[in-house]
N, C-alpha and C positions, 0 to 999 in steps of 0.2 A: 504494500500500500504506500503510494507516495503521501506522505504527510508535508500537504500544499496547505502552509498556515491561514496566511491571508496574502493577499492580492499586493504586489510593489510598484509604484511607490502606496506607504500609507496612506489615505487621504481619512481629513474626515467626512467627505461627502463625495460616492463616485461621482460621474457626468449622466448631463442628460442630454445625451446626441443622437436622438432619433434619424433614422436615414431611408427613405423609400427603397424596399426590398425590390432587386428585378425579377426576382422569383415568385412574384406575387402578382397578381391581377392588381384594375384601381380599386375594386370591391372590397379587394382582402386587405390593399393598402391603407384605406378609409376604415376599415373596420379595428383593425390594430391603436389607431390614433383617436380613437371613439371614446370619450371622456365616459371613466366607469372600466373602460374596457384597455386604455393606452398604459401598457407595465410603464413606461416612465414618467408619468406620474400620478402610481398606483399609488405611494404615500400621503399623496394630498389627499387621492379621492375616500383613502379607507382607511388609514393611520388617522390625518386629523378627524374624520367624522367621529373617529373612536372617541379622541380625545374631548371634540367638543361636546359630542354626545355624552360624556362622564361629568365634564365640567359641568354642565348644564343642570345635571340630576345634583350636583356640591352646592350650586348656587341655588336651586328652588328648596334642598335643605335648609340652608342658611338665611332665607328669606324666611323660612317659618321660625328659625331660632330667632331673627328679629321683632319678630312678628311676635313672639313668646316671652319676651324681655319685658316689650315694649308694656305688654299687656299687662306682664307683672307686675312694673311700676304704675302705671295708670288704672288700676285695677280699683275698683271703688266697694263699698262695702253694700249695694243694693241689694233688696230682697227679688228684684228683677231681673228676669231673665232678657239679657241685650242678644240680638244677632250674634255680636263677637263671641258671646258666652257660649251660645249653639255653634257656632259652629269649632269654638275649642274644643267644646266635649264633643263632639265628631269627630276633629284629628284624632283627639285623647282614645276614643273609642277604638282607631283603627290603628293605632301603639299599643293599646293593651291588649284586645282580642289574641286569641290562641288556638289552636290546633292541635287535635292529636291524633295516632292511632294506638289506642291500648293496649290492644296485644304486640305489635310489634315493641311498647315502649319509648314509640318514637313521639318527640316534642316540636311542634314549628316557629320558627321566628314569629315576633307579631303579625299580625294581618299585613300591618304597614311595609315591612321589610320583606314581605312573602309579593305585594303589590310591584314593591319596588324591584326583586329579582323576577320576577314574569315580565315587568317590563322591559330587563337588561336582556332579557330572553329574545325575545318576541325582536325589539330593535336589532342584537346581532344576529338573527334567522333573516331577516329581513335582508340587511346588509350583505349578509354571506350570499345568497341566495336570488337575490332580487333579482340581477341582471344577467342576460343571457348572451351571450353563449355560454357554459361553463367549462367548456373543452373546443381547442380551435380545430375549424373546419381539416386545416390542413397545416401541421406539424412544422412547416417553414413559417409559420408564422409568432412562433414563439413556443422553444419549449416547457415554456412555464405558463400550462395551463390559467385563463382567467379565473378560474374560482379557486384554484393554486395559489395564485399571487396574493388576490384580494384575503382571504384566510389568513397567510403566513403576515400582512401587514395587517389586518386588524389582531392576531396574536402578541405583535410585536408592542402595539400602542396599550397592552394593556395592562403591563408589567408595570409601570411605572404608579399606576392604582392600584392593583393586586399587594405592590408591596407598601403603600400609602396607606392600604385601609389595614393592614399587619401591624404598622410599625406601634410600641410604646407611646414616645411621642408625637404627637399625631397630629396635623395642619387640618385635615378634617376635623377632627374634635374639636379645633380651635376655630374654627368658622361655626360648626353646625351644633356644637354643645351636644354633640353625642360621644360618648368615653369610648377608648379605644378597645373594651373587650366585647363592645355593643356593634362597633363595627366587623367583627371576625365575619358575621352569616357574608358579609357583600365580598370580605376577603376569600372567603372559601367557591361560594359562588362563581366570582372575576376569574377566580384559579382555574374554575371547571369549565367554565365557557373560553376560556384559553385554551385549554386542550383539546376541545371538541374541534377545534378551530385549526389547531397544530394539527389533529390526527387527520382533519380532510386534507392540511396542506401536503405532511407527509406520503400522504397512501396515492396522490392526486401523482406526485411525483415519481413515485415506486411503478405505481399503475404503466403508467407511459412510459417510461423506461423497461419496462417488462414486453409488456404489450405493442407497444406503436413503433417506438424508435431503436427496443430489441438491445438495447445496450446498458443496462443495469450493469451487468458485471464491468463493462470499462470505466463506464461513470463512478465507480466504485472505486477502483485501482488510482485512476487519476485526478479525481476532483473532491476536494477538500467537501462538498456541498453535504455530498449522504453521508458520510461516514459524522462527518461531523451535527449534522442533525438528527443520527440515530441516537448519539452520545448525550444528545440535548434532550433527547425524546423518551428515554431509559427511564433517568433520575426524574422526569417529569410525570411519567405516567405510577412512579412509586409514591411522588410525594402528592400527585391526587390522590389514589387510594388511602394515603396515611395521614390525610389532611383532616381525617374528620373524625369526632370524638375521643376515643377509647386509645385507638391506634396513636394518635397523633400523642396522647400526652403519654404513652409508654416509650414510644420509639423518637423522643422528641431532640437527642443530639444528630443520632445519626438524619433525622428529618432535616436539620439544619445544615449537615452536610450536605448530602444529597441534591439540597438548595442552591447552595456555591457551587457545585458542578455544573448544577443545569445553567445558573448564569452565566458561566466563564464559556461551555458551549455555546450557547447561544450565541454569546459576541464574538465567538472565530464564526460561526456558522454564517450570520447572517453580510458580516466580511465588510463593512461599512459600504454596503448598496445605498445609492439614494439616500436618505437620510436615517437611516436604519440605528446607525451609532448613536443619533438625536436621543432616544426614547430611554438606550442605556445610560448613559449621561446625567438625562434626569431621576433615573431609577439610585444612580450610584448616589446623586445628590441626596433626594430623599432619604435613604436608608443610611448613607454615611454620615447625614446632618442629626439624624435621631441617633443615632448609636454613638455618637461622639457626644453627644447632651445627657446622655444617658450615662455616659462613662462618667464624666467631669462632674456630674451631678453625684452621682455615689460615691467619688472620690471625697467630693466639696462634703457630703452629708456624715461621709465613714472614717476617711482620710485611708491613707495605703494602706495602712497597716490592716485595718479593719475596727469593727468594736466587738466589745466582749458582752456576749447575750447570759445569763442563767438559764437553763434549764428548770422545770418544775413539771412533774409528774402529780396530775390531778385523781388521775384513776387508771384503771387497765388500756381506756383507748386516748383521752385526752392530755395532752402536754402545755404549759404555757412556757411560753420563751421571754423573757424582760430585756430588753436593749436599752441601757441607758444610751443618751442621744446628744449633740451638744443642743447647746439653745436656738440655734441658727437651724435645726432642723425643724420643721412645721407641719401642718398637715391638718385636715380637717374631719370632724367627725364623717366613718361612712367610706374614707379612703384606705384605698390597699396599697402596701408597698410589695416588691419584690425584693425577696432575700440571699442571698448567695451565700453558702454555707462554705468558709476554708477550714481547709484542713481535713475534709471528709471524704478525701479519695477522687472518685470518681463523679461524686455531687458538686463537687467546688463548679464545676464547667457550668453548669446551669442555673438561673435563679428561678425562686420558684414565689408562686404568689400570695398574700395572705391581707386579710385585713385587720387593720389597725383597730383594737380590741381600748384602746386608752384612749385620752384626752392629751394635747399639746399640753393644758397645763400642769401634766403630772410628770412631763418631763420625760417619759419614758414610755418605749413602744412596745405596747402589748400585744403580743400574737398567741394566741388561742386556738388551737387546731386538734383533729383527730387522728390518729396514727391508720395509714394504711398499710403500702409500700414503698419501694421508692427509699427518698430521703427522709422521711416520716420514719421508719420504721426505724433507722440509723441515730436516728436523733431520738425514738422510746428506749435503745439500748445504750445510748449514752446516759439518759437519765433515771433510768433504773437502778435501783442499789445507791442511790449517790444525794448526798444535799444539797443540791444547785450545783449542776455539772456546768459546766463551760465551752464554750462554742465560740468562736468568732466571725463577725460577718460583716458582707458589705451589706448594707440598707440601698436600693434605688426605689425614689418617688418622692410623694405619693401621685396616686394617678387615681381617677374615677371622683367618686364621690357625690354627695347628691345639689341636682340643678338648680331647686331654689331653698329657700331658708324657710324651713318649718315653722320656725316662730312666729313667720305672718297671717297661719290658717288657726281657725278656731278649734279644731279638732283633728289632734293628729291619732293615727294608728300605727303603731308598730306590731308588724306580723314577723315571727321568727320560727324558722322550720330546724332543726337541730342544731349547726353551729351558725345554722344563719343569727344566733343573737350575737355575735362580735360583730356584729353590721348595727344592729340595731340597737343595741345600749348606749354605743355610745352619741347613736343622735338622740335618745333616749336624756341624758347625763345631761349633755349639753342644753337639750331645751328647758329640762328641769332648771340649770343657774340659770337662763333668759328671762324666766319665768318666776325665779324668785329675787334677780336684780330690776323686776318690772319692765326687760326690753322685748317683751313675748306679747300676744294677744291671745294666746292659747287657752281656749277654757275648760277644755276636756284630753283627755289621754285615756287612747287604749293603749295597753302591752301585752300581747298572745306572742305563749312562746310554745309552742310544742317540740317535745326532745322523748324519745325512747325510753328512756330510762333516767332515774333521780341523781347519778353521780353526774350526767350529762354537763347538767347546771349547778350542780352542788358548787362551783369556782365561780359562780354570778351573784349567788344567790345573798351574799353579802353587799355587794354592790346595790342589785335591787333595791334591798330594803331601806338603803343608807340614802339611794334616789327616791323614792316613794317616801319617804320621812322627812327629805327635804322642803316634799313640795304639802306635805301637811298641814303647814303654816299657810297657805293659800288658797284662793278661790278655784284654783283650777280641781276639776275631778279627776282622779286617776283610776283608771278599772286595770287591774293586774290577775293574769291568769295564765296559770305555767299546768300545761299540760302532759300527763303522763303514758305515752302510748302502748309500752308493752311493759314498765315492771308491774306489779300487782301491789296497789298503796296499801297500809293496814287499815283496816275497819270500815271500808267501805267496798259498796258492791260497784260493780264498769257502769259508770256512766256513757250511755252510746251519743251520738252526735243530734239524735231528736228530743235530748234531755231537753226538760224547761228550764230558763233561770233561777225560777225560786229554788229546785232543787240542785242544780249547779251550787246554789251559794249555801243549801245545805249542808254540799257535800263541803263545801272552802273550809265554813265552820268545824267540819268533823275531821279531816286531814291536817295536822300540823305535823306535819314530816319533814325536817330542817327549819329553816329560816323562813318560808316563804310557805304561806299554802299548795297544794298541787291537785290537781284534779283528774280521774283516770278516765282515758279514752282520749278521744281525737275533736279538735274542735271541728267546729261545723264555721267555715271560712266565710259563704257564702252570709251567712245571717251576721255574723260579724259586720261586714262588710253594710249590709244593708243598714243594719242598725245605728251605724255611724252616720249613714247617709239622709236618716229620714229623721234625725234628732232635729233640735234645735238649730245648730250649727250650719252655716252654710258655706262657709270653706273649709274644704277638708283635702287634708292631705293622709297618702297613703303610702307607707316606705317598707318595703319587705324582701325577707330574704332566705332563701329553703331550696330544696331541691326541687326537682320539675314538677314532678305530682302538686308540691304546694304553692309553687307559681303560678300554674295551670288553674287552679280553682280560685286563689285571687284577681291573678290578671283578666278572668271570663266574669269574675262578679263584679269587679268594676268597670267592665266594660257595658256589662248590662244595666250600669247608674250612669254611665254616660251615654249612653243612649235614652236614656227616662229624663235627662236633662234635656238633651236636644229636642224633647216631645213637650217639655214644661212640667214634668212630673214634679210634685211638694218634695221637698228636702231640698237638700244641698245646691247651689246653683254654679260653683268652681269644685269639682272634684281633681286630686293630681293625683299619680301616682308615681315612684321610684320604684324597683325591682332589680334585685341582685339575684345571680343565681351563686350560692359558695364553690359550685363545680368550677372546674374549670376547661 
């Protein structure tokens, strides 16, 4: 195989010197130069539409992020419902709605992001597809098929978003106020319709070369083209298959290699045609600009050395980690950092995510987690047998967190599904001092936390009380109920999910099992939900945080209050909601 790098001299843009073939009719010469159809310049017609086409859907985001700002400062305290009110809770509607299929277990983006990928669909089917010829008449007219070319450059225009809507820190996030682990579905998505895109280019190529022009094998021997986009096309079609859930977060260095291959193939592959180099350029920008802020930032936050975390073992599956922090590091209730573990072998390579379980002003980063695999499990056998083991790490962040400040709605809920309470206390903590330095308007609080079993939150359950006594001094209400799903409490019989309240608070009185009461069975989400909504209170906010199951029955119950808004139904007239899932 002659390993033909790239093409000499380098350029960074080849030429565009189209020349009338004499081997050609005028039909066939006019049809070649046929805008849509002329390869030189196939970039403008399918590279940029890509590009604008992306931009486009950045920008009608971020009009509604303005649009969402806007409304929140100018947001007035009427018991009336305005237009703008309807039709926020109809965006709101179509961000919280949800999907699923049970038995498979499978969970969908919102509504919204489910709209917005069928769109991306439907647009690159169109593009790919639209224009005809797909294959030319007669082989002197270009061996690169039209629906060849056009594929391989809307491929190319779309890397430079596939690794935008990836990165940490994130220029989307900063336009459209959505966190960068809310953009993964368009990331995984961009990825998929990129290879669908790659695999007609490829096979379009293979095809004709097999078939028509009978020279695959020499093409192969002598031209850098296939050899080198098999090598691109390899790591690519591994890391779709491993792009998504389970896979991706087991196999998640080697996924990151994988990645560097497929890019460095790519740019011998594509050998700076046309403006083909343009798109890596900006990809290298992107991803080089977020991962050097990312560096500098952990540095700035940890310093080289690292800092030094304690270990604390809660129970059989629960760990907490303490990082003292300096003062210069901040962070707001609700935010995750990423962790980097040295000195742990093989972990050191990866940081992994967790959210912030503390307040800034305690000076110290609380991470609360449950032991799996992985680095979890490495870090239960360091702190096993031991009084505060030690660990050292870098901190990068924080990142996420929630859009607007709770303290401005009359009635907040906090819903927590097992470790989803280290999302929720501490907005929990935080609006409690708002609210008792008078900078809240809060007059009611829920707290629903359901967790498995009583050691779960046995490491909260102090905390709680100490928030909840806080705010006893106050006018505001607090409804607090910690749910127990599978241990068996003493002295009382399973309360199921159609229990009434009067006996719900039966049982509150008959269970004092730790610090806190607890109640056995599973709350009923949905009534939750409503009961908040048809109180007194007309702004309400909704922040929650659990596994899919209990996102799933949140996100569809407040979707069905945003929709009873948009129709004028009594209750609440600004419903919001926040949602974290603790997976990852």
């Amino acid at each position: 195989m002659g390993l033909i790098w790239l093409d000499s001299p380098v350029l960074w843009h080849s030429a565009r010197t189209p020349s009338r073939k004499s081997t050609l009719n005028d039909e066939e010469n006019n049809l070649i130069r046929t805008k849509f159809l002329d390869w030189y310049r196939a970039d403008w017609d399918y590279a940029q539409t890509t590009v604008e086409f992306l931009c486009a859907g950045i920008a009608i985001a971020m009009i509604f992020n303005i649009f969402s700002i806007y409304r929140r400062k100018s947001s007035s305290k009427s018991t009336r419902l305005s237009p703008v009110d309807r039709i926020a809770a109809f965006c709101r509607y179509a961000t919280a709605r949800q999907f699923r299929i049970k038995a498979l277990g499978w969970y969908s983006p919102p509504l919204a992001a489910v709209i917005v990928v069928a769109g991306m669909i439907l647009f690159f089917t169109a593009l790919t597809f639209g224009q005809h010829p797909y294959q030319w008449p007669n082989m002197e007219m270009g061996h690169s098929a039209p629906l060849a070319t056009r594929s391989g450059w809307i491929s190319i225009a779309i890397i430079p978003f596939m690794i935008a809507f990836a990165t940490k820190v994130n220029w989307i996030t900063a336009l459209t106020g959505t966190s960068h682990e809310k953009l993964q579905v368009f990331h995984r998505w961009s990825a998929l319709i990129m290879y669908v895109t790659s695999l007609i280019h490829s096979f379009l190529f293979i095809w004709n070369s097999i078939h028509r022009t009978h020279d695959m094998e020499e093409e192969w021997q002598t031209s850098s083209f296939y050899w080198t986009g098999v090598a691109a096309l390899v790591p690519q079609t591994y890391l779709t298959l491993l792009s998504w859930g389970y896979l991706r977060n087991k196999y998640y260095e080697t996924f990151k290699n994988a990645a560097g291959i497929f890019m460095v193939a790519m740019f011998v592959h594509v050998d700076f045609i046309l403006t083909s180099w343009d798109y890596f350029w900006a990809t290298l920008a992107i991803y080089g600009l977020a991962w050097l802020t990312r560096v500098l930032r952990t540095w700035y936050n940890s310093s080289l050395i690292g800092l030094t975390g304690t270990l604390i073992s809660h129970s059989s599956t629960i760990i907490e980690l303490t990082i003292p922090v300096p003062p210069r590091v901040k962070w707001a209730p609700g935010q995750h950092v990423f962790v980097r573990f040295l000195g742990l072998g093989i972990h050191m390579f990866s940081s992994h995510p967790f959210t912030v379980a503390s307040l800034k002003e305690e000076g110290v980063v609380r991470l609360v987690f449950k032991t799996h695999g992985g680095v979890t499990k490495v870090l239960k056998q360091k702190a096993e047998g031991k009084a505060g083991a030690k660990v050292s790490v870098w901190v990068d962040g924080p990142y996420g967190g929630v859009g607007q400040d709770l303290a401005m709605f009359e009635r907040v809920v906090f819903l927590a599904g097992g470790l989803g309470e280290t999302f929720t206390y501490p907005l929990f903590a935080d609006l409690a001092k708002k609210i008792k330095d008078g900078k809240a308007q809060t007059k009611a609080i829920d707290f629903v936390l359901a967790v498995r079993d009583q050691d779960s939150c046995a490491w909260l359950e102090p905390a709680l009380a100490e928030t909840q006594a806080l705010l006893s001094s106050t006018n505001t209400k607090v409804q607090l109920n910690i749910y127990v799903t599978q241990d068996q409490l003493s002295n009382t019989s399973s309360l199921c999910e159609e229990s009434g309240e009067s006996e719900i608070e039966k049982s509150k009185e008959r269970l004092q099992d730790g610090v806190i009461p607890k109640i056995q069975g599973r709350p009923d989400l949905t009534k939750v939900i409503h009961a908040a909504c048809t109180a007194q209170e007309k702004d309400v906010a909704v922040a929650v945080c659990g596994p899919d199951n209990f996102l799933f029955d949140v996100r569809n119950a407040v979707a069905d209050r945003e929709l009873a808004i948009t129709k004028g139904a009594e209750g609440c007239t600004n419903l919001y909601l926040h949602s974290e899932n603790y997976g990852w």
